[in-house]
C-alpha positions in Angstrom: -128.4 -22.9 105.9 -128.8 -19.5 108.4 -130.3 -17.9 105.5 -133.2 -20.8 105.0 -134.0 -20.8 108.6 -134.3 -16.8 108.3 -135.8 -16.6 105.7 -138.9 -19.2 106.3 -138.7 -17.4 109.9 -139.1 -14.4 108.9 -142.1 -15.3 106.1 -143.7 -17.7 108.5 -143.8 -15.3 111.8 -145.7 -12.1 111.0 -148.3 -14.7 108.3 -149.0 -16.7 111.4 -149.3 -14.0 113.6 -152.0 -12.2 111.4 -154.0 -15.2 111.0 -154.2 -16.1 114.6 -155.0 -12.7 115.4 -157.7 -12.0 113.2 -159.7 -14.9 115.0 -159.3 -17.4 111.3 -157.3 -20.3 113.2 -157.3 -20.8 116.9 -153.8 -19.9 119.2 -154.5 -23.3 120.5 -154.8 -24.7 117.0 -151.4 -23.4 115.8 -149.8 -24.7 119.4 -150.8 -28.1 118.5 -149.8 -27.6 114.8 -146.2 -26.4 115.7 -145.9 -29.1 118.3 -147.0 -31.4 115.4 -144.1 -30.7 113.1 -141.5 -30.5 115.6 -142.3 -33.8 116.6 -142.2 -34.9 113.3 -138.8 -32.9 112.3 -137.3 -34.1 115.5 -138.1 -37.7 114.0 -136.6 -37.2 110.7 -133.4 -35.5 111.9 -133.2 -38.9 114.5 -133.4 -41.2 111.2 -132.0 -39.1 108.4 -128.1 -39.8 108.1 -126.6 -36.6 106.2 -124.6 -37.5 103.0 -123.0 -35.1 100.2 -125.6 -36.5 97.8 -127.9 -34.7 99.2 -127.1 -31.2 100.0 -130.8 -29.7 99.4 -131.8 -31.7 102.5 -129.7 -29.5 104.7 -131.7 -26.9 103.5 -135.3 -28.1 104.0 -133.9 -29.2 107.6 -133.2 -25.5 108.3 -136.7 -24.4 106.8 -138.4 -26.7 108.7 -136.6 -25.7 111.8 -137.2 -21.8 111.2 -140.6 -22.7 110.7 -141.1 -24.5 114.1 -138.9 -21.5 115.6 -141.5 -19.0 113.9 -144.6 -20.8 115.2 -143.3 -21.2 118.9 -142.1 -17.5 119.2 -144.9 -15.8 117.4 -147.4 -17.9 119.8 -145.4 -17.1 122.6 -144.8 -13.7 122.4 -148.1 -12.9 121.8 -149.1 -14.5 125.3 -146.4 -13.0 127.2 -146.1 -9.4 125.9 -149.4 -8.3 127.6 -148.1 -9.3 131.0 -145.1 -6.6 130.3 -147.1 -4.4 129.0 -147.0 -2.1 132.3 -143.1 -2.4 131.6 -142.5 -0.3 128.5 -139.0 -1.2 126.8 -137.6 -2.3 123.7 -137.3 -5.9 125.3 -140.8 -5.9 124.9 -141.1 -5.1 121.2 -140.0 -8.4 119.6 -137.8 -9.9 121.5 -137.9 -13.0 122.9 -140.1 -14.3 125.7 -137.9 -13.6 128.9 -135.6 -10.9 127.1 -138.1 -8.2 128.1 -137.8 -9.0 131.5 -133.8 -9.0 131.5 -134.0 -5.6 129.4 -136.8 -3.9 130.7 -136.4 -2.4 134.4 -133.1 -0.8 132.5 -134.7 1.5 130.2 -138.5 1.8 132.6 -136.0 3.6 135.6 
């Protein structure tokens, strides 16, 4: 199941990040879409009662939520990187938002 959320993670994060950045769909857009689908995985995994019938479900549940990991971190690292951007570190370089601040001011001294 780690390797399905990875995988659509890893696929999903850089393919949303070029297409927001090259101006074709809107941050805002992508926000709403991500919020979107979380709401909607968040609904299924409230209904959906797991069985060993179904094994492939587990799966698609992982995608899904590497997906909605991959929209919220691309979006969000994108907004707060710039602010640290006076701070040079390997926080900033892909962590996540907040790491660079716990990282930074230990390699910037």
């Amino acid at each position: 199941m780690l390797l399905a959320y990875g995988t659509v993670g890893a696929v999903t994060s850089p393919l949303l990040g070029h297409v927001t950045s090259a101006g074709q769909v809107r941050r805002v857009y992508a926000m709403a879409a991500g919020a979107a689908f979380n709401a909607g995985l968040l609904l299924t995994l409230a209904w959906w009662m797991p069985g060993a019938d179904d094994p492939a479900m587990f799966y698609v549940v992982a995608g899904c939520l590497g997906l909605c990991d991959a929209i919220w971190s691309t979006q969000t690292n994108s907004q707060s990187a710039p602010l640290a951007a006076p701070f040079p570190g390997p926080g900033v370089a892909g962590a996540r938002p907040g790491a660079e601040l716990n990282n930074s001011w230990i390699y910037s001294n």
